[in-house]
One Martini backbone bead per residue (centre of mass of N, CA, C, O) as a GRO file, in nm:
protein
  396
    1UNK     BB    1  -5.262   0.471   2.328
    2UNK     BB    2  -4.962   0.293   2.358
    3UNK     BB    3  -4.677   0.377   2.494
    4UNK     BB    4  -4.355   0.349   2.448
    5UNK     BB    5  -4.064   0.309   2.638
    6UNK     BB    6  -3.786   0.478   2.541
    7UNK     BB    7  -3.606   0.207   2.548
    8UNK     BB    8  -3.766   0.090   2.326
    9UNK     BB    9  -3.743   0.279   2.090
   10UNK     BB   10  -3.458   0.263   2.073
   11UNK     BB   11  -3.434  -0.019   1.982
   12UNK     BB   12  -3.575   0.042   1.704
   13UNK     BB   13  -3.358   0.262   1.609
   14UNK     BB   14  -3.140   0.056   1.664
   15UNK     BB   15  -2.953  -0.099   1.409
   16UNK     BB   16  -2.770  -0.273   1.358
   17UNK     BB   17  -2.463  -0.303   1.257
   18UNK     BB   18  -2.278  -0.410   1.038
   19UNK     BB   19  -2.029  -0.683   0.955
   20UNK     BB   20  -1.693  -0.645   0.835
   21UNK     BB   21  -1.487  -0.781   0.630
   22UNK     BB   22  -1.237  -0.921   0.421
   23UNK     BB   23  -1.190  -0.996   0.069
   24UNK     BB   24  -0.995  -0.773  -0.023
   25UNK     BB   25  -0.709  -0.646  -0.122
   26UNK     BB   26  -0.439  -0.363  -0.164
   27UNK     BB   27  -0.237  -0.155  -0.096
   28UNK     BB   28  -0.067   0.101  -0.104
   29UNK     BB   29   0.228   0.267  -0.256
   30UNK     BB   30   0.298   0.469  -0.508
   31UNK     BB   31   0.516   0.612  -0.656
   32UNK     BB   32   0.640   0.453  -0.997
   33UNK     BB   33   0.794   0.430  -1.253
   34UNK     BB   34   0.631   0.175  -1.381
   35UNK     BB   35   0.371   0.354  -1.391
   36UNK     BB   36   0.435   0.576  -1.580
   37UNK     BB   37   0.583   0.417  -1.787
   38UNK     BB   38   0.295   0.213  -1.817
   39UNK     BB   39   0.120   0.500  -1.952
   40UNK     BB   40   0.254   0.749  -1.985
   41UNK     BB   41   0.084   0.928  -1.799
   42UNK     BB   42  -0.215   1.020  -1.727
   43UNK     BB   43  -0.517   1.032  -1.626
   44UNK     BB   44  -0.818   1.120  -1.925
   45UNK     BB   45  -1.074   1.120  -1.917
   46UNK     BB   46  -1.086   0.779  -1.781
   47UNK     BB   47  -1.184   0.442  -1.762
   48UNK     BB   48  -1.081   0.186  -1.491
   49UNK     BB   49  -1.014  -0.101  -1.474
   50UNK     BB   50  -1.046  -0.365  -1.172
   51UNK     BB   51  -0.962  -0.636  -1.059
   52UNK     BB   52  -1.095  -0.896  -0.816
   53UNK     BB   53  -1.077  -1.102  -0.582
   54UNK     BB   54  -1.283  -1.325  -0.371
   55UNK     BB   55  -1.219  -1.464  -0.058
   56UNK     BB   56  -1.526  -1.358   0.095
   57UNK     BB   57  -1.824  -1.445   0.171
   58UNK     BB   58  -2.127  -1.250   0.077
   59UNK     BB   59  -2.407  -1.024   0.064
   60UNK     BB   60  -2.227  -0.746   0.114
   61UNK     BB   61  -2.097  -0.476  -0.026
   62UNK     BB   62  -1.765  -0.250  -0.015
   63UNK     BB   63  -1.530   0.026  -0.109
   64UNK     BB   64  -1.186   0.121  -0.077
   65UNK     BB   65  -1.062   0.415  -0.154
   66UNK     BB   66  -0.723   0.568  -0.256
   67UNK     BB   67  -0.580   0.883  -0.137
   68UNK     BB   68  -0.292   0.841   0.090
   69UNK     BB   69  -0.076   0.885  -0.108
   70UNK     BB   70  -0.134   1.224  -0.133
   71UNK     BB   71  -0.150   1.599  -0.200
   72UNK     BB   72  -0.447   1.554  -0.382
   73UNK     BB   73  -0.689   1.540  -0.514
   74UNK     BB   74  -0.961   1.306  -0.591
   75UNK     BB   75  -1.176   1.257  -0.902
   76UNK     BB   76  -1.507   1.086  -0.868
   77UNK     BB   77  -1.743   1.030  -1.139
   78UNK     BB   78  -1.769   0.690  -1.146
   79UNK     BB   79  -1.862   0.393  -1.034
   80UNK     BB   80  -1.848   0.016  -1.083
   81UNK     BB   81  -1.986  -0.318  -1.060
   82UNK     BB   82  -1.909  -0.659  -1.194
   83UNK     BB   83  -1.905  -0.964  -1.308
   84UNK     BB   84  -1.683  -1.229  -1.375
   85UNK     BB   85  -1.641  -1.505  -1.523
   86UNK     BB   86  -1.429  -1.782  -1.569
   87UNK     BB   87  -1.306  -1.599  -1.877
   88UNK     BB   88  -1.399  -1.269  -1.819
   89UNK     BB   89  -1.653  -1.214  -1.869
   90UNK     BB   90  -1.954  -1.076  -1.853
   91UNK     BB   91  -2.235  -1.074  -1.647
   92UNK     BB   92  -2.545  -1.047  -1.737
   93UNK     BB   93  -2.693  -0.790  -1.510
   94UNK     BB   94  -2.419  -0.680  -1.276
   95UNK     BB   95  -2.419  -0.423  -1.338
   96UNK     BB   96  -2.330  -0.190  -1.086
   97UNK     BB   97  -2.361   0.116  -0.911
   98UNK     BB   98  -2.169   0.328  -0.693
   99UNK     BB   99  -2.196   0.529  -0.364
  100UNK     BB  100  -2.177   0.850  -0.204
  101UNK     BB  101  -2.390   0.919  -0.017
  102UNK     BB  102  -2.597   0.855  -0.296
  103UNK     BB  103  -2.386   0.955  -0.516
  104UNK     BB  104  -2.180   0.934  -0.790
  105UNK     BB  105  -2.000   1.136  -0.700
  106UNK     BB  106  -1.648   1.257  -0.599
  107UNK     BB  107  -1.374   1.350  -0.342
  108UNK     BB  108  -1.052   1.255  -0.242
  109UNK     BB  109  -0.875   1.374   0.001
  110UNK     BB  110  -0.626   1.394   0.092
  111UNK     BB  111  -0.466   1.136   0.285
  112UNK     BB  112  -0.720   0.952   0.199
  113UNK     BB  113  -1.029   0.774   0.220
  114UNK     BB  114  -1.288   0.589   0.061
  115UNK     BB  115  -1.619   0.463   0.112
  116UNK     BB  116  -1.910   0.297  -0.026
  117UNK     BB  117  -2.172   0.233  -0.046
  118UNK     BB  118  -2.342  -0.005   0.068
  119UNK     BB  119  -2.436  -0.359  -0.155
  120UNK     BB  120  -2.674  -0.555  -0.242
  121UNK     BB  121  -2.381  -0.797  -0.326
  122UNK     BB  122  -2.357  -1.139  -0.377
  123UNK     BB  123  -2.071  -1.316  -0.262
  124UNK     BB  124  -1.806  -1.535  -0.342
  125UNK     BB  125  -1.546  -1.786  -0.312
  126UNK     BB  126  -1.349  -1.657  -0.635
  127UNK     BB  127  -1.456  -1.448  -0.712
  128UNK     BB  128  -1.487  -1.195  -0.999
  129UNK     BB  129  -1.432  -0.863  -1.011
  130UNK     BB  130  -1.521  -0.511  -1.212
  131UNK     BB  131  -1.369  -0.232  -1.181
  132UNK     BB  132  -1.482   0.121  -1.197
  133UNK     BB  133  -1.333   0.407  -1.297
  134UNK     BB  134  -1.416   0.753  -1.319
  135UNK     BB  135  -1.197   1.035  -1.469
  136UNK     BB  136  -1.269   1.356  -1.582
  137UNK     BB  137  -1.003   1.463  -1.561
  138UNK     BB  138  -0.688   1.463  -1.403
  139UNK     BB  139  -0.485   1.150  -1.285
  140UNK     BB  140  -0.248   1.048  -0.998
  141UNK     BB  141  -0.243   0.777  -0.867
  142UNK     BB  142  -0.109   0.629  -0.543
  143UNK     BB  143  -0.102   0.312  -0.586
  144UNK     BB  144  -0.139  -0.040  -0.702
  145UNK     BB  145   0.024  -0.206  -0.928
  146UNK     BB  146  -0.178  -0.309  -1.175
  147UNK     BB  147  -0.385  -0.430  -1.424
  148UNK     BB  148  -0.552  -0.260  -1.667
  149UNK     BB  149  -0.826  -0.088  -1.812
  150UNK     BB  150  -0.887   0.121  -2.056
  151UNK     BB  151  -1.113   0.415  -2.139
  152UNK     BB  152  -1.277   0.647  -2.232
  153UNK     BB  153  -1.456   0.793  -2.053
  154UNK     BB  154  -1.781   0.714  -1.941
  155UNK     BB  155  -1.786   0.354  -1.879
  156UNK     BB  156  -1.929   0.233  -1.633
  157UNK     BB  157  -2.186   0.150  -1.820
  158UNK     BB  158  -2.087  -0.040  -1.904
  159UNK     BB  159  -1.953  -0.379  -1.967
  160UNK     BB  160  -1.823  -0.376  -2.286
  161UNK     BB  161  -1.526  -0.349  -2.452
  162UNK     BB  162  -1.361  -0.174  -2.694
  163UNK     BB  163  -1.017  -0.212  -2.692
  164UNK     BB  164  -0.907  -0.161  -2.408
  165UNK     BB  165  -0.643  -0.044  -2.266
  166UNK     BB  166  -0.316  -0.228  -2.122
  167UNK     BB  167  -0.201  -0.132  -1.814
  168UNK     BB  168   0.048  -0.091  -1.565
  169UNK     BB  169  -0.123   0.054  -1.297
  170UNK     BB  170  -0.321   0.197  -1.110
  171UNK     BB  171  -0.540   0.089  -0.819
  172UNK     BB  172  -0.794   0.241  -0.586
  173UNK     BB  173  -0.864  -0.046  -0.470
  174UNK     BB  174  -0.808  -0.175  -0.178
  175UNK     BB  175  -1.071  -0.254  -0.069
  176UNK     BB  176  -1.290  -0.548  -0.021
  177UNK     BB  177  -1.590  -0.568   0.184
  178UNK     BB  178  -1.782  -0.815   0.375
  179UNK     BB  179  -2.124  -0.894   0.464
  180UNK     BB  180  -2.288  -1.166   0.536
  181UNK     BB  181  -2.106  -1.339   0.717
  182UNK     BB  182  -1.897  -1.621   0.879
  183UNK     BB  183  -1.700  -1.477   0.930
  184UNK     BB  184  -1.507  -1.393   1.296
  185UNK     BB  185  -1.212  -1.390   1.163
  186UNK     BB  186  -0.909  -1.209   1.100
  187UNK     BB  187  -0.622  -1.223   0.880
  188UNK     BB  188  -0.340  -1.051   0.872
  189UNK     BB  189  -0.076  -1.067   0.620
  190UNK     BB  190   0.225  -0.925   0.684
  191UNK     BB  191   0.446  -0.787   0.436
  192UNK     BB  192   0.583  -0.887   0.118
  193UNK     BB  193   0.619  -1.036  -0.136
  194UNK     BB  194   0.591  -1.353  -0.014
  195UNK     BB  195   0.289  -1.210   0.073
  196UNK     BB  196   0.186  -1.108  -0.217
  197UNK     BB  197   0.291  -1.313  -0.469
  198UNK     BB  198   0.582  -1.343  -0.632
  199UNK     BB  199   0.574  -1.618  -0.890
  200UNK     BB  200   0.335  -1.673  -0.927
  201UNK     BB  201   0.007  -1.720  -1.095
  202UNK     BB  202  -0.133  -1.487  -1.285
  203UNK     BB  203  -0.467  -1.484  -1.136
  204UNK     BB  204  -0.475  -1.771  -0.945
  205UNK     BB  205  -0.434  -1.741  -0.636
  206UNK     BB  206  -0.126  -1.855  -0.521
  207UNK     BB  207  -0.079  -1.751  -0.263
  208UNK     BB  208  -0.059  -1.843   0.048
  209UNK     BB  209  -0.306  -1.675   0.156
  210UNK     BB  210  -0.519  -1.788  -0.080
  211UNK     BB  211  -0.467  -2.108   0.048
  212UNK     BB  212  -0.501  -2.091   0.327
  213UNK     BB  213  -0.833  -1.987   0.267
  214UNK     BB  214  -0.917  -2.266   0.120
  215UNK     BB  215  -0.827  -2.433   0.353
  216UNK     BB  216  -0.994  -2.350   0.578
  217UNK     BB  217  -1.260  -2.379   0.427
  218UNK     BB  218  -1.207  -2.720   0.373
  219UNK     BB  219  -1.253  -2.686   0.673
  220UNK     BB  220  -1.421  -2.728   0.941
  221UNK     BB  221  -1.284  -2.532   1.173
  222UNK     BB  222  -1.191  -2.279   0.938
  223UNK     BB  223  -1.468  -2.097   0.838
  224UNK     BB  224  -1.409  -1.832   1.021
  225UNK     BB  225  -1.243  -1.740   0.796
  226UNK     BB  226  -1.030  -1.430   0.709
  227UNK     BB  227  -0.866  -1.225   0.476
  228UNK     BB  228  -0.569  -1.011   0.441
  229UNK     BB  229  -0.360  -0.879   0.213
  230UNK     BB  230  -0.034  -0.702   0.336
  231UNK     BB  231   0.149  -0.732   0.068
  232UNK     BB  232   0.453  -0.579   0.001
  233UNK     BB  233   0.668  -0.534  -0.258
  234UNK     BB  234   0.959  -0.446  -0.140
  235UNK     BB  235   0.923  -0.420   0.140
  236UNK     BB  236   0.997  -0.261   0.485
  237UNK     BB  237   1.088  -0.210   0.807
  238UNK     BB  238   1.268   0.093   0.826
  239UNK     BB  239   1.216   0.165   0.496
  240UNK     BB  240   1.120   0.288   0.202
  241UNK     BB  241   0.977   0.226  -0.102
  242UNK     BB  242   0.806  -0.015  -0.129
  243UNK     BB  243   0.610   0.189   0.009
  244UNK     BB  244   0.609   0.211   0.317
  245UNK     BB  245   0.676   0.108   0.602
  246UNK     BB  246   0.609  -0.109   0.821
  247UNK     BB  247   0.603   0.135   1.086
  248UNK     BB  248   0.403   0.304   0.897
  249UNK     BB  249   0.147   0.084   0.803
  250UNK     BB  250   0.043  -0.059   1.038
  251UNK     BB  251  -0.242   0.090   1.094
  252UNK     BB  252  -0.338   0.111   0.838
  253UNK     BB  253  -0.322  -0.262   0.717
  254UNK     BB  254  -0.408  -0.352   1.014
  255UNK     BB  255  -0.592  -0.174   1.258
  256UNK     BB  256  -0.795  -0.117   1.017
  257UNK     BB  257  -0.929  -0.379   0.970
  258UNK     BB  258  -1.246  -0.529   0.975
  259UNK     BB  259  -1.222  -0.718   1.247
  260UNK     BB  260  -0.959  -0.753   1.326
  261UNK     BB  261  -0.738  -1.079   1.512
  262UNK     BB  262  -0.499  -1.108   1.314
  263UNK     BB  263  -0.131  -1.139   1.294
  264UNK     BB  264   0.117  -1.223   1.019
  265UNK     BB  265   0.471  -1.174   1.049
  266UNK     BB  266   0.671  -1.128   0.736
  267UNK     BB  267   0.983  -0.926   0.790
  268UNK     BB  268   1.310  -0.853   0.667
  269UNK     BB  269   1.449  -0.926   0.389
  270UNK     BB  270   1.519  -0.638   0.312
  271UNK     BB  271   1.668  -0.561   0.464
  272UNK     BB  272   1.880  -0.797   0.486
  273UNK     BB  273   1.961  -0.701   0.247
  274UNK     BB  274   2.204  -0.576   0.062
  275UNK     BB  275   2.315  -0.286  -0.013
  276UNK     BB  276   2.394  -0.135  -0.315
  277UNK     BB  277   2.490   0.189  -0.167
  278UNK     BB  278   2.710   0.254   0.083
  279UNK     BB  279   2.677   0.538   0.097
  280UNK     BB  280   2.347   0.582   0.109
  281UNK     BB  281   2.300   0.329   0.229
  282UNK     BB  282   2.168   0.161   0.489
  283UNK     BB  283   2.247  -0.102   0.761
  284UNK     BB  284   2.059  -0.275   0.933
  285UNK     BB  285   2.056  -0.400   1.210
  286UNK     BB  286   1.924  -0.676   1.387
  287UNK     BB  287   1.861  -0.524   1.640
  288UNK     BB  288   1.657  -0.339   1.468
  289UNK     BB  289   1.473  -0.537   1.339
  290UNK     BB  290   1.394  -0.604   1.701
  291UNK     BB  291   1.267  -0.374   1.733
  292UNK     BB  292   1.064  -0.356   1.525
  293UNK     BB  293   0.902  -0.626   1.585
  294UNK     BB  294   0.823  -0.523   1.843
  295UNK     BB  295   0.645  -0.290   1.822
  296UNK     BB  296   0.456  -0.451   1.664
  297UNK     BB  297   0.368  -0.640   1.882
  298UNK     BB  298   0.267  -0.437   2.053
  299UNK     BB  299   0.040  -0.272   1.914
  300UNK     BB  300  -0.112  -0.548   1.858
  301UNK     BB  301  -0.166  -0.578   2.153
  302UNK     BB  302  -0.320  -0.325   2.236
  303UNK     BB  303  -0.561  -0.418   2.001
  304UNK     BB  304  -0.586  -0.761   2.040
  305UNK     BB  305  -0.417  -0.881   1.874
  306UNK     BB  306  -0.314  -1.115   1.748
  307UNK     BB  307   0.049  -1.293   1.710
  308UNK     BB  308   0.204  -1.392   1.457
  309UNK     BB  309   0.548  -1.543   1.416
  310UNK     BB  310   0.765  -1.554   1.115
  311UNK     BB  311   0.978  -1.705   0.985
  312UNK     BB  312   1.280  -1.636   0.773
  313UNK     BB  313   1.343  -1.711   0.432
  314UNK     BB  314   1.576  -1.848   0.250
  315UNK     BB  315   1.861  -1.679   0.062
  316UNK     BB  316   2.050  -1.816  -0.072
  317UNK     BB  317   2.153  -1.647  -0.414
  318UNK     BB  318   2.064  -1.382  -0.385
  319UNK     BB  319   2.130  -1.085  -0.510
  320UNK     BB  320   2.123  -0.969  -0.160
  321UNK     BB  321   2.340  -1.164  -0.061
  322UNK     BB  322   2.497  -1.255   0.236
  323UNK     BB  323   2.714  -1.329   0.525
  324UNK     BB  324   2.562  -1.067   0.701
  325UNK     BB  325   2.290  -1.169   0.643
  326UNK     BB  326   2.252  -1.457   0.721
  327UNK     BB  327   2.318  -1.373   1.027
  328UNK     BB  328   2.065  -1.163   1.052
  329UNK     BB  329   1.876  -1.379   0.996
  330UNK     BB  330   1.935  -1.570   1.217
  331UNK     BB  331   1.906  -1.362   1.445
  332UNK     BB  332   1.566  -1.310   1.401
  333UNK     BB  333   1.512  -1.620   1.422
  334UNK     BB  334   1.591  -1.654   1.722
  335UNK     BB  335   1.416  -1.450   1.840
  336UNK     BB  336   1.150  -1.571   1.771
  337UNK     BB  337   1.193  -1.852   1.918
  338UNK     BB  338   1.248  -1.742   2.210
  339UNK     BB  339   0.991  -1.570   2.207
  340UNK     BB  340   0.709  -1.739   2.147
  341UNK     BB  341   0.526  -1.618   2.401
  342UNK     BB  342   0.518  -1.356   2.310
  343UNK     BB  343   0.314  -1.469   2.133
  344UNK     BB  344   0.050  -1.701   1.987
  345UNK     BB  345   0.241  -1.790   1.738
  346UNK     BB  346   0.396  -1.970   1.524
  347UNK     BB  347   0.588  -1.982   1.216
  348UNK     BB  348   0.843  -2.208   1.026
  349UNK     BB  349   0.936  -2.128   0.730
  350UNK     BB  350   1.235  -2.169   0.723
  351UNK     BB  351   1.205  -2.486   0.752
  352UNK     BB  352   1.004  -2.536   0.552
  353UNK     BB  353   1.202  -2.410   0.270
  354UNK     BB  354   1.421  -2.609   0.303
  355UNK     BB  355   1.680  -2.767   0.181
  356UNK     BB  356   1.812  -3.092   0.166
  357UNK     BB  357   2.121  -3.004   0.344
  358UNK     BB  358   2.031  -2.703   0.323
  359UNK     BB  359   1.927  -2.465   0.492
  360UNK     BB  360   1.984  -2.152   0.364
  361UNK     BB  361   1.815  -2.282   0.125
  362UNK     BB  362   1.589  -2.283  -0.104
  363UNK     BB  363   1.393  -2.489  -0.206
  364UNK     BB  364   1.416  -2.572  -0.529
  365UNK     BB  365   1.127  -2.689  -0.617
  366UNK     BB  366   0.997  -2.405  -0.448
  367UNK     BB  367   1.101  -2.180  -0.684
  368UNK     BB  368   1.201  -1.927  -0.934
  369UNK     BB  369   1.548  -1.925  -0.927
  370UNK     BB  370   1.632  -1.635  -0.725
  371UNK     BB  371   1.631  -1.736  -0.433
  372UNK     BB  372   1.359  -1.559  -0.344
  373UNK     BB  373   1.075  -1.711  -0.478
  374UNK     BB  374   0.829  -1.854  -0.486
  375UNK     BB  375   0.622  -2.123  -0.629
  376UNK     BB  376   0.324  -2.236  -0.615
  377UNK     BB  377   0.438  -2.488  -0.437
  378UNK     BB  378   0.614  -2.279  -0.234
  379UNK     BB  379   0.287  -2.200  -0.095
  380UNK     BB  380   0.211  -2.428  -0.021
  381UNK     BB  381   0.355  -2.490   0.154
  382UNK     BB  382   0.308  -2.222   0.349
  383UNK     BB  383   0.002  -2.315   0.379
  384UNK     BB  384   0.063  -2.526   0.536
  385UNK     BB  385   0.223  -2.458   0.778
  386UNK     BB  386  -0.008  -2.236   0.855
  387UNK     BB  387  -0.279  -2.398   0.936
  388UNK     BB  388  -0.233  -2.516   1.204
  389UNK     BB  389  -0.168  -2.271   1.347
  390UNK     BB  390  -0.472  -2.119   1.249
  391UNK     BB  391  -0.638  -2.331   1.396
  392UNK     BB  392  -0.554  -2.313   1.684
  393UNK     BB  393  -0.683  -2.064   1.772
  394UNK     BB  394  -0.959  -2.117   1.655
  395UNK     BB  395  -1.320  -1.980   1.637
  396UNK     BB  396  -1.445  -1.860   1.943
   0.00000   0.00000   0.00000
């Protein structure tokens, strides 16, 4: 018998690991009033079905269960995830259980996220998956508050539910991976509400990373990226809020997502908002903001991140707008213009979406009339100005 010399054995041994790039994502937020006051108590041994549109085309998928801002165990009872129909119900056949390490059921610790094993079920972009989770105890996950569906018990195995309660609640999956794709760049989009898509029409994917990643699949050169969105509504830059703050969670938001290769900074409008009460609250100074923009640029680059500067869009007539801040909004948009060698690229947003002859105004007819969230119309300019820049990347 021929023996294979230990080199050849290892090799044999050794099969590639998977790659995996970002599917879809929703960081952590928190415990909110909002979402106590919409369920108004705990899960009680109760199935939370979860759904998430998927963005980038893949054989193999795994999810990423988020206990990371708790202080107590999350126990998962069991998961299942299932295709959802262009109408939203169950596609006959798509039920399938997912595994932690084998097991049906898990916990996940403190502080902690918990991915499941990867599972052989490709999917495409624009494909809408439903994520169930068995809680069999009692759970108050600090998650992202968004609409889901309720069952007694563990419905899991369920496809179809009969009446399940609707309330905006916690959703426990941050974030599904995807491997067996062409994506080879990856794009974290990192934000507040303007990059989570506030004002857009729910459910239907119209946020501008949402919309770049369309345009970008439409082009030939552009095939070559996955994007992950990393806005939360109420975001700042360095006080924690909606979230924790910029500054708190770019490690794990930006530098821990798979694959990633770029990432699009367009933080600080919530910061140069006039704060409710000065008394309590500080306001932090243009100089502060670009010190917290400098960190994050300096972090992204030792992980060899590319960075894109985002400039910030016009806010005169917002709720927490004033002169003091529109200084400081132009404050921190000209450092990015001057420093922009610093950068990979810029985009600017500022620009893109001023109304003609008042530069100050979001443009009237791409705004929810807030003058301070786009409406779809104003997403797809977002994502026009930024798609040649990231073209621009290249592909290699």
């Amino acid at each position: 018998m021929r023996l294979l010399p230990l080199t050849a054995l290892l090799l044999v041994a050794a099969s590639p690991a998977p790659r995996w790039v970002p599917g879809w994502s929703a960081p952590p937020i928190g415990y909110e009033p909002a979402i106590r006051d919409g369920l108004g108590r705990p899960f009680r041994d109760e199935t939370v079905r979860q759904e998430v549109r998927i963005g980038t085309a893949g054989r193999q998928v795994r999810l990423r269960l988020t206990n990371e801002l708790s202080d107590d165990p999350l126990r998962i009872g069991a998961v299942s995830v299932m295709r959802l129909d262009a109408a939203g119900a169950p596609v006959p056949g798509s039920l399938t259980p997912l595994r932690f390490a084998g097991a049906a059921a898990t916990i996940l610790p403190p502080r902690a996220a918990m991915l499941t094993d990867p599972l052989d079920y490709r999917v495409a972009a624009g494909e809408r998956l439903a994520v169930s989770i068995h809680y069999p105890g009692e759970a108050a996950p600090p998650a992202h508050a968004q609409m889901v569906g309720i069952a007694g018990g563990n419905a899991t195995g369920q496809a179809a539910w009969s009446a399940p309660r609707r309330a905006r609640a916690a959703g426990v999956v941050s974030a599904v991976d995807v491997s067996g794709t062409a994506a080879t760049r990856v794009l974290v989009t990192f934000g507040d509400s303007i990059t989570e898509g506030a004002g857009s029409s729910p459910g239907k994917a119209m946020n501008w990373p949402d919309q770049l990643g369309r345009m970008l699949a439409a082009s030939p050169n552009g095939r070559c990226w996955a994007i992950a969105n990393a806005g939360i509504s109420g975001n700042r830059l360095l006080s924690s809020g909606r979230g924790p703050a910029a500054l708190a969670r770019f490690d794990r938001d930006v530098l821990a997502v798979p694959g990633a290769t770029h990432v699009v900074l367009l933080e600080g409008i919530n910061d140069i908002g006039k704060v409710a009460d000065p008394a309590t609250q500080r306001q932090p100074a243009a100089a502060e903001l670009i010190a917290a923009w400098d960190q994050l640029l300096v972090r992204a680059h030792d992980r060899r991140l590319k960075v894109i500067g985002a400039t910030l869009l016009p806010y005169e007539g917002a709720a927490y707008a004033d002169a003091a801040g529109e200084q400081r909004r132009q404050t921190v948009n000209r450092w990015i213009r001057t420093n922009a060698a610093r950068f990979d690229a810029v985009i600017d947003f500022d620009t893109a979406m001023q109304e003609p002859g008042r530069p100050t105004v979001m443009r009237l007819s791409d705004q929810i009339g807030d003058h301070l969230h786009p409406n779809d119309a104003g997403y797809t300019r977002m994502a026009r100005a930024a798609l040649p820049v990231v073209l621009g990347q290249g592909c290699r």
